[in-house]
MARNUDREN-608555 format. One record per residue (C-alpha): residue number from 1; x, y, z. Coordinates in nm, 4 decimals. Last residue first. Layout:
! MARNUDREN-608555
+-----+----------+----------+----------+
: num :     east :    north :       up :
+-----+----------+----------+----------+
: NUM :        X :        Y :        Z :
...
+-----+----------+----------+----------+
! end
This chain:
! MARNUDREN-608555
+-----+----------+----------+----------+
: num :     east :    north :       up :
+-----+----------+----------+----------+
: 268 :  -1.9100 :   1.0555 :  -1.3685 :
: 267 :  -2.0636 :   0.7929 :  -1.6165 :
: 266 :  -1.7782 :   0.8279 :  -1.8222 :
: 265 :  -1.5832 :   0.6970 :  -1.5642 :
: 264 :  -1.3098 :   0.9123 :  -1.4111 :
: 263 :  -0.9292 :   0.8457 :  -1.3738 :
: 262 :  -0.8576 :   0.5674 :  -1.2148 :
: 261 :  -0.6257 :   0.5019 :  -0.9104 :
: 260 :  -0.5107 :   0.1467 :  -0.8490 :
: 259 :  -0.6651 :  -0.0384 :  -0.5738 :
: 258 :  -0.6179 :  -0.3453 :  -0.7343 :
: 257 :  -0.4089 :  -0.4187 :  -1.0767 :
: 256 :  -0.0734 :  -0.4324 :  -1.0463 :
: 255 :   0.0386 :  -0.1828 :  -1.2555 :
: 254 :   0.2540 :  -0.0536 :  -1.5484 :
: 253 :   0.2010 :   0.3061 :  -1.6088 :
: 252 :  -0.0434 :   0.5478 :  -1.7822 :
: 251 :  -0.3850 :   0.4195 :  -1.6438 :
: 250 :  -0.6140 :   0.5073 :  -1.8820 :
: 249 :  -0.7570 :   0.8492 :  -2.0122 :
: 248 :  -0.5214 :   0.8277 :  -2.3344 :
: 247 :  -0.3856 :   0.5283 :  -2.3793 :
: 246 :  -0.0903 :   0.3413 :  -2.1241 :
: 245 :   0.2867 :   0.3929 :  -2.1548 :
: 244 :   0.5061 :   0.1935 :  -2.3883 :
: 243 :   0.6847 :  -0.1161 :  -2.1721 :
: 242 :   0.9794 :  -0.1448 :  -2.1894 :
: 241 :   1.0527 :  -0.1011 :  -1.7946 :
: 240 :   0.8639 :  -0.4331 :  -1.7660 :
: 239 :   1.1113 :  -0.6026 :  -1.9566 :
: 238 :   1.4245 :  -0.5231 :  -1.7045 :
: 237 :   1.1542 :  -0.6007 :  -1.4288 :
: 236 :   1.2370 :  -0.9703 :  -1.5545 :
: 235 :   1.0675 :  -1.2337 :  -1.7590 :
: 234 :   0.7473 :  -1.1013 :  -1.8078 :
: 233 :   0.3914 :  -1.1909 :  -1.8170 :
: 232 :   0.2000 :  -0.8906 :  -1.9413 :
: 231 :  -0.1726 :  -0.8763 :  -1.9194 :
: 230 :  -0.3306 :  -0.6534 :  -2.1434 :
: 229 :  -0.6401 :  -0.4313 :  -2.0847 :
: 228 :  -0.8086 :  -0.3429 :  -2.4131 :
: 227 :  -0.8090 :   0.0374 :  -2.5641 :
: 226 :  -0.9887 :  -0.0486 :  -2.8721 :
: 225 :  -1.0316 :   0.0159 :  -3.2281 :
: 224 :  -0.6750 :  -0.1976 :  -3.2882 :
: 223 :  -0.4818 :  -0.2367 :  -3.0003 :
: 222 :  -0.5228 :   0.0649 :  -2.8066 :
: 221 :  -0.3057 :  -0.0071 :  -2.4631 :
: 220 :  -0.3809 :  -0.0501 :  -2.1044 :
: 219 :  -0.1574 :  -0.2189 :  -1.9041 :
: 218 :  -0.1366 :  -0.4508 :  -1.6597 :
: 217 :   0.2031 :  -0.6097 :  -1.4484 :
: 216 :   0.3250 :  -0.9812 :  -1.4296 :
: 215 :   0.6768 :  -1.0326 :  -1.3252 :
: 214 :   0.7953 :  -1.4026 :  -1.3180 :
: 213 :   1.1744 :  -1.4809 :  -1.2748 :
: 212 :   1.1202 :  -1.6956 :  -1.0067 :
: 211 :   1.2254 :  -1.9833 :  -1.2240 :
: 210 :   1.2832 :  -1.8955 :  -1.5326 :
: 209 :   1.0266 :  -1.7355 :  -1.7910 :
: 208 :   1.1552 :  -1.8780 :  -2.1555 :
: 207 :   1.2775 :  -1.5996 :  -2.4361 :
: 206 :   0.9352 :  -1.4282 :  -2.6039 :
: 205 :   1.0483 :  -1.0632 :  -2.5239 :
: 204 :   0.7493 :  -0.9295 :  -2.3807 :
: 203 :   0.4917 :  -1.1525 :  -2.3184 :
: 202 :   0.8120 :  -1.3592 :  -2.1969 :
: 201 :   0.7718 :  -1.7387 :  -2.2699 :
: 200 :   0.5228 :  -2.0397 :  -2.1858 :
: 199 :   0.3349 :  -2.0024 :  -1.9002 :
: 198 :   0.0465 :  -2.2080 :  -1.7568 :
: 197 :  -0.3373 :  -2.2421 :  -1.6284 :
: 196 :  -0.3459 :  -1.8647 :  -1.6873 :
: 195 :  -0.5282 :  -1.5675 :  -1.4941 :
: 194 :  -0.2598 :  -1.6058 :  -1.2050 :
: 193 :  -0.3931 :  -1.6551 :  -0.8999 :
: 192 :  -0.7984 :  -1.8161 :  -0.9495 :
: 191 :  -0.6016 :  -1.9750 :  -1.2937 :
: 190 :  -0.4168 :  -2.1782 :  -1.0272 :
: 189 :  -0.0609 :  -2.2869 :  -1.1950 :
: 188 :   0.0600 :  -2.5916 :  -1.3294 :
: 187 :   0.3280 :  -2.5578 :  -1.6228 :
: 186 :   0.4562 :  -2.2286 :  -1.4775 :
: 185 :   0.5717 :  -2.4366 :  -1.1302 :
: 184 :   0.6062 :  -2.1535 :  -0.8793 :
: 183 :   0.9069 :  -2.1979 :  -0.6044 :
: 182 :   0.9360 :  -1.7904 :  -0.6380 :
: 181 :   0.6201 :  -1.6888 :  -0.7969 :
: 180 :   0.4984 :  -1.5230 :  -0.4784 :
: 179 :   0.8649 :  -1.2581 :  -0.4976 :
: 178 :   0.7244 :  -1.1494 :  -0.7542 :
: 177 :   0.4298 :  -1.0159 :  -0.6352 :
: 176 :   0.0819 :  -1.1808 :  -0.7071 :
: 175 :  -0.1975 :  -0.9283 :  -0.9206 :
: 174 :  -0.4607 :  -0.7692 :  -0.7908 :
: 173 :  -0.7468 :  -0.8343 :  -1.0374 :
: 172 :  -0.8565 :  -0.4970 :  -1.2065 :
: 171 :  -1.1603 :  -0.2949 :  -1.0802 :
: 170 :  -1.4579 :  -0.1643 :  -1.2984 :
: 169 :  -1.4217 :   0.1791 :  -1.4561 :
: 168 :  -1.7376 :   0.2698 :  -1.6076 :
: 167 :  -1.7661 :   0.3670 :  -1.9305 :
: 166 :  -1.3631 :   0.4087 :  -1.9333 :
: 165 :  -1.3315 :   0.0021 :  -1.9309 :
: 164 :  -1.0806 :  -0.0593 :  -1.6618 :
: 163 :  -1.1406 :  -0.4074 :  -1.6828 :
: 162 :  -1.3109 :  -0.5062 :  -1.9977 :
: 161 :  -1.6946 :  -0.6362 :  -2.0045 :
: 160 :  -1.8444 :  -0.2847 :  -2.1031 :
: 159 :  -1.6147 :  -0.2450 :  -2.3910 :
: 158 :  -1.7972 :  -0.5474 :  -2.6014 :
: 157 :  -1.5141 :  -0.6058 :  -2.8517 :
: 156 :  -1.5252 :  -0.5320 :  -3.1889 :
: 155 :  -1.2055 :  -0.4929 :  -3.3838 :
: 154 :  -1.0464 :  -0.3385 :  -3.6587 :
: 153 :  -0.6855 :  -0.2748 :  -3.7430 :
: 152 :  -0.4598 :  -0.5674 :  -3.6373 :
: 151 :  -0.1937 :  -0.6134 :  -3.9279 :
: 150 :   0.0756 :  -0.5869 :  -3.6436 :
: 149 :  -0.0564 :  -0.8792 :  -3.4444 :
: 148 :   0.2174 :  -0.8624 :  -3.1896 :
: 147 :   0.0076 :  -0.6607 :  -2.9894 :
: 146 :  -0.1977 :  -0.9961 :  -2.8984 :
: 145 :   0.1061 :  -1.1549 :  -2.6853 :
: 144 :  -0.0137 :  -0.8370 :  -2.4328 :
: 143 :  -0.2750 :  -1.1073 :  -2.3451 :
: 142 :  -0.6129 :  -0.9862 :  -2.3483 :
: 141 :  -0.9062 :  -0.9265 :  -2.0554 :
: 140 :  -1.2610 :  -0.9195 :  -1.9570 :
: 139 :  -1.3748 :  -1.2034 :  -2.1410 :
: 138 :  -1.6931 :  -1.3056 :  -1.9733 :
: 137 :  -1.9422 :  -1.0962 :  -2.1876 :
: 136 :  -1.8290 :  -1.2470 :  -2.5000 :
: 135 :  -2.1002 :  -1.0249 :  -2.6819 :
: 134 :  -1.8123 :  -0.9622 :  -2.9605 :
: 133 :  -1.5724 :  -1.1392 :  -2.9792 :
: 132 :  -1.4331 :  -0.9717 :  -3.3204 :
: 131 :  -1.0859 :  -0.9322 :  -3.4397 :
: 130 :  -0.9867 :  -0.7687 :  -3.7644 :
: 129 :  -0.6673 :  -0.7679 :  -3.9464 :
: 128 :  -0.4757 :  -1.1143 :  -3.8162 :
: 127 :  -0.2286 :  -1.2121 :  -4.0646 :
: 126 :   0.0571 :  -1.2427 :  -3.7704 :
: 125 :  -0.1426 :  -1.4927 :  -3.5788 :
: 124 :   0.1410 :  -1.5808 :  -3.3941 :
: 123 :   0.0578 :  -1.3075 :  -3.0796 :
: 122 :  -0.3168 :  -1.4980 :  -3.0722 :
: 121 :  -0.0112 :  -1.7479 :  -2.8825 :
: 120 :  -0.1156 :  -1.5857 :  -2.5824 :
: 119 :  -0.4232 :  -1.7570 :  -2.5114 :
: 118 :  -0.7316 :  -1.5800 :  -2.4582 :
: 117 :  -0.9453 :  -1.5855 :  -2.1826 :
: 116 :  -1.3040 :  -1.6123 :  -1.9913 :
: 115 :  -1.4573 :  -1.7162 :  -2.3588 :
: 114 :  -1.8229 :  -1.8398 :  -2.3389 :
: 113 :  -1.8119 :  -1.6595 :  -2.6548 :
: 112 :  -2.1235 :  -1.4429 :  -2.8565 :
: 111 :  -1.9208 :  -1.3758 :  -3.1431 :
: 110 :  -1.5760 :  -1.5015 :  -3.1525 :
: 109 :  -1.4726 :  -1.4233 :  -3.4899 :
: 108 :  -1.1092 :  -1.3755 :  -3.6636 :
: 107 :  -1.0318 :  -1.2642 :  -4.0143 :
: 106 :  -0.7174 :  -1.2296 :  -4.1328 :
: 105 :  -0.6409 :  -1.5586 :  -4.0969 :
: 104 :  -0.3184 :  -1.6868 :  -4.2663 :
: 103 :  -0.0751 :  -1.7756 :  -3.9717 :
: 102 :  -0.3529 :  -1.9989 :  -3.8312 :
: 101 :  -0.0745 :  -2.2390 :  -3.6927 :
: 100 :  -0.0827 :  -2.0140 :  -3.3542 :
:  99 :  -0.4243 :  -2.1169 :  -3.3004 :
:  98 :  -0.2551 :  -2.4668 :  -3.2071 :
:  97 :  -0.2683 :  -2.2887 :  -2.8321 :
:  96 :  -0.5912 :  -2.4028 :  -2.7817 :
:  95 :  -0.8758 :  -2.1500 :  -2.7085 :
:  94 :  -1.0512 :  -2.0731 :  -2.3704 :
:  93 :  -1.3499 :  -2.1274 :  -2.2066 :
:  92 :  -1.5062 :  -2.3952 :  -2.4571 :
:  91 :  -1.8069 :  -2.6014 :  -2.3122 :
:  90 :  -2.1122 :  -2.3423 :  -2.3642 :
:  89 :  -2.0242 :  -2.3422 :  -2.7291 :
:  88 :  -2.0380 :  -2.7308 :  -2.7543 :
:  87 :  -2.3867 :  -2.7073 :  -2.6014 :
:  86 :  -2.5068 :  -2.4456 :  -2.8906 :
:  85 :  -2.3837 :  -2.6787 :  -3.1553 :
:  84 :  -2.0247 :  -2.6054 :  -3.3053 :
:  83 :  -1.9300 :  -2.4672 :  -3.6524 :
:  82 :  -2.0357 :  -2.1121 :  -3.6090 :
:  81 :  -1.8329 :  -2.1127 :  -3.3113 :
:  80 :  -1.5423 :  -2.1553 :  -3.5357 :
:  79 :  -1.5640 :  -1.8481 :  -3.7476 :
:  78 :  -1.2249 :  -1.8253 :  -3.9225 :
:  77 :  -1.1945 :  -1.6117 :  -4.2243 :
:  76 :  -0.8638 :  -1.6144 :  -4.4109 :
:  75 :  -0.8235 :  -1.9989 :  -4.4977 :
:  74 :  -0.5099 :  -2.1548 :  -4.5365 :
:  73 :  -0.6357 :  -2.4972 :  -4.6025 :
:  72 :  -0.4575 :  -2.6766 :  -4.3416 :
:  71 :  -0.4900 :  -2.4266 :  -4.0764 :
:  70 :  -0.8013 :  -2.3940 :  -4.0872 :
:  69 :  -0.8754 :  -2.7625 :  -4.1006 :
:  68 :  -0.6598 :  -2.8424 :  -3.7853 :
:  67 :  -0.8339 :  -2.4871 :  -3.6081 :
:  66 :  -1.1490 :  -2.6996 :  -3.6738 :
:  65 :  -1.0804 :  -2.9981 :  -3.5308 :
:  64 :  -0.9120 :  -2.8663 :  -3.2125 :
:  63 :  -1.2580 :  -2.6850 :  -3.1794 :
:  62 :  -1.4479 :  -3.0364 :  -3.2647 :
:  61 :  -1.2509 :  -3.1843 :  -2.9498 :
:  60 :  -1.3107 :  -2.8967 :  -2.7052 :
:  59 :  -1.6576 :  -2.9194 :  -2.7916 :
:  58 :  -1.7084 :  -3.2782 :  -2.7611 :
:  57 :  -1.5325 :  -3.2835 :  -2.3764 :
:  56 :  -1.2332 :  -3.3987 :  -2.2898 :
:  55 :  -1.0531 :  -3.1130 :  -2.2915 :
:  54 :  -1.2131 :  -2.9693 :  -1.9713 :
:  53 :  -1.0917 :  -2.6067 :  -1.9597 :
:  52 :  -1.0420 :  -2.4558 :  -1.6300 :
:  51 :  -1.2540 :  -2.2334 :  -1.4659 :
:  50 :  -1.0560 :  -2.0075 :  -1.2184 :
:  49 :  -1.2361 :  -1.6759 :  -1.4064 :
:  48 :  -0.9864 :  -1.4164 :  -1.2085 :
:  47 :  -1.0791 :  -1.1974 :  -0.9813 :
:  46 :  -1.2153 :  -0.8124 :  -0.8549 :
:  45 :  -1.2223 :  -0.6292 :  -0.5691 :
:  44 :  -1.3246 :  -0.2798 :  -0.3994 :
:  43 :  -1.6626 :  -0.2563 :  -0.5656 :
:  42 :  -1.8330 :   0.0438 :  -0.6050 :
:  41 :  -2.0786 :  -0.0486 :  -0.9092 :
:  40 :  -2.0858 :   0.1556 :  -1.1945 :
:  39 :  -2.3203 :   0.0573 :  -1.4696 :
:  38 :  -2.4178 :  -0.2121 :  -1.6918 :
:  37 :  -2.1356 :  -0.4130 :  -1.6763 :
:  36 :  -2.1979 :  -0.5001 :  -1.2973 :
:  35 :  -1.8670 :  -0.6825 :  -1.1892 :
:  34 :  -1.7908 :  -1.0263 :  -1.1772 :
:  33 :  -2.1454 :  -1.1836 :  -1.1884 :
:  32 :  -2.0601 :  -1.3642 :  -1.5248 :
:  31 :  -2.3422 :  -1.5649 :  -1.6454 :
:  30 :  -2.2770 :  -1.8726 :  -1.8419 :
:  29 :  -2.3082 :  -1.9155 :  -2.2254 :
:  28 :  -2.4856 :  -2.1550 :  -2.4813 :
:  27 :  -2.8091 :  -2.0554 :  -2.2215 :
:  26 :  -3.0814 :  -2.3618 :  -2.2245 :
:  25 :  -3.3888 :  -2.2721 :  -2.3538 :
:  24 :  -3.5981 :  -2.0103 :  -2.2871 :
:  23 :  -3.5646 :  -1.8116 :  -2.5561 :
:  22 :  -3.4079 :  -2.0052 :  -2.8858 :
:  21 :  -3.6070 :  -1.8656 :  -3.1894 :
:  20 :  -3.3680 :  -1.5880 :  -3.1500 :
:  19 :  -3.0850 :  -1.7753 :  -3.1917 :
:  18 :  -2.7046 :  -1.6413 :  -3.1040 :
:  17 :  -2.4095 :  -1.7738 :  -3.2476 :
:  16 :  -2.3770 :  -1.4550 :  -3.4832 :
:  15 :  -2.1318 :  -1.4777 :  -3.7825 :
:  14 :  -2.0209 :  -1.1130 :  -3.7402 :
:  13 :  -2.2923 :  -1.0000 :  -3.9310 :
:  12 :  -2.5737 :  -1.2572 :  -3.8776 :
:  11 :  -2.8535 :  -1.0305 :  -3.7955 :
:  10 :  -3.0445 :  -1.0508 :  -3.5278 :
:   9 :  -3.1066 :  -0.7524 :  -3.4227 :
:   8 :  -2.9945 :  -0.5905 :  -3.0451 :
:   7 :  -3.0872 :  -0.2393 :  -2.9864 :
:   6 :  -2.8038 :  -0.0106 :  -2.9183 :
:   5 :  -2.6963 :   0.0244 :  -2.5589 :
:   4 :  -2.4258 :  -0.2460 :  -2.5423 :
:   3 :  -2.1929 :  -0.0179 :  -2.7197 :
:   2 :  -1.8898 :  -0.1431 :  -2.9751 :
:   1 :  -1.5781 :  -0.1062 :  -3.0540 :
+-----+----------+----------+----------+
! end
């Protein structure tokens, strides 16, 4: 956990992407206008990122690269912006699912991200101990897949860009009923709708999501250093009612995001 109110140095502790000798050149990151993270800002609505990731780009490419060589020799530290040029960066949004091979990583950095999500199979990463991405300013959510990590005892996230964050309370993204996922193809979906490009399995209980079976709720759990917002993809309403209740000063039930009640910011 981290605060956004501390002097920046540049200091490569988390395996920092950032340059300082690069000012006014181009950004490795876009902005994200999709709430003020600086303090609170009454705004009734939030979204979804609805980029999608272009995999044919050089970026995309060296990052499948890179989780390949991970993978293959069993390394514990995996830093792969570190290995891609500032333009590369700018061009990954999410990560492949082949991040599940990197079984042996205990170590996990996404410093200074263009990141708008995660993918759920972070949940296979069952070495994972500490988690850092950091300064990804656009990644305002995690995939309940990631509580699977049981070894998961440190990370730094930048609290400020999280939905719900206690500092100031931003709005979640309302999510679609079930009933809207009725005809819905899970291999294709709108990211705008559903935060994902496509569904594998239960967040929950990992068996396949049939057709019109989808649930998805939020909660707010400490995973972890932080309290993180989660979004659950279920299978059923059975699964949902598993569920452990939220942390301390969050949201204590399942939701779906919106107009949900809050309890104060910090700032209040």
């Amino acid at each position: 956990m981290a605060d956004e109110g501390e002097p920046r140095l540049f200091v490569n502790r988390w395996g920092d992407t950032s340059d300082p000798a690069s000012v006014g050149r181009p950004s490795y990151r876009d902005e994200c206008r999709c709430f003020d993270q600086n303090r609170p800002h009454p705004r009734a609505r939030v979204g979804f990122h609805a980029e999608q990731q272009d995999t044919s780009t050089a970026g995309w490419r060296r990052l499948l690269e890179l989780v390949d060589e991970a993978s293959a020799d069993g390394r514990e530290e995996f830093r792969p912006l570190v290995g891609l040029s500032p333009e590369e960066r700018r061009q990954i949004i999410t990560l492949p699912p082949s991040i599940a091979k990197l079984t042996a990583v205990k170590r996990f950095v996404l410093y200074g991200s263009n990141l708008v999500r995660i993918p759920p199979e972070i949940g296979a990463m069952t070495s994972l101990e500490e988690f850092t991405p950091y300064t990804s300013y656009r990644l305002h959510w995690f995939p309940y897949e990631i509580t699977r990590c049981s070894k998961l005892a440190g990370s730094t996230v930048s609290t400020r860009a999280l939905y719900g964050n206690y500092k100031l309370r931003p709005p979640f993204p309302r999510l679609q009923p079930p009933h809207a996922a009725a005809d819905l193809d899970l291999a294709e979906l709108d990211a705008r709708r559903w935060g994902a490009t496509a569904m594998r399995s239960c967040s929950v209980c990992d068996r396949p999501i049939q057709q019109g079976g989808l649930h998805q709720v939020w909660i707010s759990l400490r995973v972890a250093t932080d309290v993180l917002p989660l979004l659950v993809n279920a299978c059923s309403a059975a699964c949902v009612t598993t569920l452990p209740r939220g942390a301390e000063d969050y949201v204590q039930v399942p939701h779906a995001g919106g107009n949900v009640d809050q309890p104060a910011s910090d700032w209040d």
